[in-house]
N, C-alpha and C positions, 0 to 999 in steps of 0.2 A: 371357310368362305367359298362363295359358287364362282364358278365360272362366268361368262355371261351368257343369258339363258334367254332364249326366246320361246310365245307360247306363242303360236298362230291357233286362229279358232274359223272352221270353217261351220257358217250356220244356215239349214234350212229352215222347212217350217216343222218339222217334226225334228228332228235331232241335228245337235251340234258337235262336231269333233274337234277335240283338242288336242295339238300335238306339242309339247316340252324339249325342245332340242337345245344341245350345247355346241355352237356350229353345227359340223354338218351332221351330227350324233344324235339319235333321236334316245332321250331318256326317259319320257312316258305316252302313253297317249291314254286322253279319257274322252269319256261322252259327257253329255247331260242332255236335257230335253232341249228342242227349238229355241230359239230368244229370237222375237221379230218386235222391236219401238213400233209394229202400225196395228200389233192386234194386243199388247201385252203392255204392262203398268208399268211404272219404274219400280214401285214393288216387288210385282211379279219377278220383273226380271232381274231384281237384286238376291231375290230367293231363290230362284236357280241357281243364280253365283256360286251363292254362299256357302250352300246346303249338298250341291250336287258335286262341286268341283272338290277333292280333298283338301283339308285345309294346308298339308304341307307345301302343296302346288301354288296356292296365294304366297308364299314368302320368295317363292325362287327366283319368276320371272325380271330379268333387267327390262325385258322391251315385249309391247304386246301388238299384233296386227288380228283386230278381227274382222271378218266380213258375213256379211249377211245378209239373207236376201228380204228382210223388211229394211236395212238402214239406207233411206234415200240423206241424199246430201245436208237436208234441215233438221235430220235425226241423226248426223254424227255426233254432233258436241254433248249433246245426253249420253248416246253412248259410250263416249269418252270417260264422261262424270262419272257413270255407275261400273266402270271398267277400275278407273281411279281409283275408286273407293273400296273396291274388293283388293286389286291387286297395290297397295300406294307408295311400291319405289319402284315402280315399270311408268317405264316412256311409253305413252298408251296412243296407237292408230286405231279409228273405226271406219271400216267401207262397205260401200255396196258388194254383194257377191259376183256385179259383173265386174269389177275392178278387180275382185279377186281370180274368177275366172281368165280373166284377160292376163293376168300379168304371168298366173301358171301355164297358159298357153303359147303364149306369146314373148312369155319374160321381157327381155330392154329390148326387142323388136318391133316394127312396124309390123299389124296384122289385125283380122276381121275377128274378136273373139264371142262367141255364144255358148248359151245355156241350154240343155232340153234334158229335161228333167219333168215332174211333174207340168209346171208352167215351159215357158222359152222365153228366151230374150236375145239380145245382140247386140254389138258394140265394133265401132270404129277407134281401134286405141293405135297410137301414135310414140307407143315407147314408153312411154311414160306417164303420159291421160287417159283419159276415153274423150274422144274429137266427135263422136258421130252417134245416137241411138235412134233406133225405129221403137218408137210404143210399141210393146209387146200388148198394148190391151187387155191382159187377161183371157181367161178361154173362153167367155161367150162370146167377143167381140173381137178377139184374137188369136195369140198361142199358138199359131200353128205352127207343126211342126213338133207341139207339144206330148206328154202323154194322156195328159186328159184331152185334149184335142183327137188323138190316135182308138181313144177309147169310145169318145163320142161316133167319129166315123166308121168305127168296127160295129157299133152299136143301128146304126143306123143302116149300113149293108147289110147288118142280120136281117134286123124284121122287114125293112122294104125287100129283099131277095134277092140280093146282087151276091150271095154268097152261098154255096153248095146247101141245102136245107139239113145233111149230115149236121152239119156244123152248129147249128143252131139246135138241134135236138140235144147233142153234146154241152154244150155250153147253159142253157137251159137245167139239165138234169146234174151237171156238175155244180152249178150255183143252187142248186135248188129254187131258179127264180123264173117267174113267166114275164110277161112283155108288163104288165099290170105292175109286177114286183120294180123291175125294172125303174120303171118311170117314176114308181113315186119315190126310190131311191135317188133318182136324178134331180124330181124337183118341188119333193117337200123334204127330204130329210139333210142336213148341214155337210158341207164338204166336199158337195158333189162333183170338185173336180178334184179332189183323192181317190175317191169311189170311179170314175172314168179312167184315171192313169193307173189304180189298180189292176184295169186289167191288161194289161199290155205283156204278165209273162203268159199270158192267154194268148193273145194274137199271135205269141212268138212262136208257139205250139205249130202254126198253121202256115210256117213261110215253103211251106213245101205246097200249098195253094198259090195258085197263081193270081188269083184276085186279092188274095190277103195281102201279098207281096205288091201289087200295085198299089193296095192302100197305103200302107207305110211305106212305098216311095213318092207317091204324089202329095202325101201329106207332107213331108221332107221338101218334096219341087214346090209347095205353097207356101215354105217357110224363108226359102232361097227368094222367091218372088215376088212376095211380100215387106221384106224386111232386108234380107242382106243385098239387096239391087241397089238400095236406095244410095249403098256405101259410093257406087260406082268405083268400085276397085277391084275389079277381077283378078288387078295383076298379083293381090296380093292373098296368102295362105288365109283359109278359114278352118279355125281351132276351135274345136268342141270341148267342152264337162257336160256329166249328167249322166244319169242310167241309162235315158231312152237316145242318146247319141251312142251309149258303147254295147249297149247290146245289139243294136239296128246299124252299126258300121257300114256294113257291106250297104245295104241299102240307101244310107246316107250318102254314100260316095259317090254311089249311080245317081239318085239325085242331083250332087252338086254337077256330075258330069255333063249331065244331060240342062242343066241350066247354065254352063259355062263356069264354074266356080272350081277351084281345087281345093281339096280338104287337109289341112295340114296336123296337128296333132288331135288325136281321141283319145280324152281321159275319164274314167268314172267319175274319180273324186280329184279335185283340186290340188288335195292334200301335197302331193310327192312336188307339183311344180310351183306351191309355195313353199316350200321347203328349200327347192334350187334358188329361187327369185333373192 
């Protein structure tokens, strides 16, 4: 007989991780690909389950919490269902990835919890909810603060020349790509904000420029400005997940400084503060 086993599943849009722990003992971890209910079938996403997860790992789990960042609140109870039906003697929760976000940041605490990852997002959570969100938009009409948002404005001080012309030769003969290549990769070919927050270990290259360094802090003071104001809670810590918060720290901090905000924890991945939760 097992123990009682918990699987938390943290899910982007490219890949999901799965962690198997027996309390606080972590006994496997796997991946599989993305699972998002707003771009994927319940097919699809019963064949991920099914096919990718080992099938030893479907008997173990007592209790399951996934989160994700396609499950909006009218897309829990599908993913309940199709949760059910792979694992079916686990007590199954499905949430959003800010919920998830928030509760590894924040745990039973009052605090401002956000995303900046590819996309961004934010959340006023309350301990126990999320009380408060700003529409993140998406990154044509939002996201800032994002990395395809970070990518967009690197892209755009290259070739208008707000940035050392070295840079753009380099960048250019490393991509193999001219302004032409560019564009039509931004806006006929699919995904184009993976293709924009791809480049950001590029930008990262260049914090010893002092214009590179303003971009990814005012991109961060537009994120502050836009979205975490709205909370009107200064008094209270703002907790980050995601790549482009923990590689860009230092920057993010000046950011929040410089807009009145204090930044409370920076994690890559979720994983370890649902594990604590």
């Amino acid at each position: 007989t097992f123990a009682f086993m918990n699987l938390i599943a943290d899910s982007g849009s490219t890949k999901t991780d799965w962690v198997l722990a027996d309390g606080n003992s972590i006994v496997g971890r796997y991946q599989t690909q993305g699972i998002n209910p707003f771009h994927q079938t319940e097919d699809d996403i019963l064949t991920i389950l099914r096919s990718e997860l080992p099938p030893s790992v479907c008997q173990q789990p007592s209790s399951i919490q996934f989160y994700g960042s396609g499950v909006r609140p009218e897309q829990e109870p599908m993913m309940r269902r199709l949760l059910s039906l792979v694992f079916p003697s686990a007590a199954v929760e499905a949430h959003g990835d800010l919920l998830g976000a928030a509760r590894a940041v924040c745990g039973h605490s009052e605090g401002i919890a956000c995303i900046l990852g590819t996309g961004a997002n934010s959340c006023l959570y309350d301990g126990c909810r999320i009380v408060g969100n700003t529409p993140p938009l998406g990154y044509i009409l939002g996201d800032e603060g994002s990395g395809a948002v970070l990518g967009a404005r690197f892209l755009n001080a290259l070739y208008k020349g707000f940035l050392p012309a070295s840079l753009l030769a380099d960048f250019e003969s490393e991509l193999s790509m001219s302004m032409g290549d560019v564009i039509a990769r931004v806006y006929r070919a699919p995904l184009a904000n993976r293709f924009l927050a791809s480049l950001s270990p590029y930008v990262s290259r260049y914090m010893d420029v002092p214009e590179v360094v303003r971009l990814v802090v005012d991109n961060f003071r537009d994120f502050f400005r836009r979205n975490v104001v709205h909370y009107r809670r200064t008094d209270l810590p703002v907790g980050f997940v995601g790549s482009i918060a923990y590689h860009y720290e230092q920057q993010l901090r000046e950011a929040a400084d410089a807009e009145g905000f204090m930044v409370g924890v920076v994690m890559k991945s979720p994983m370890d503060g649902l594990l604590r939760f």
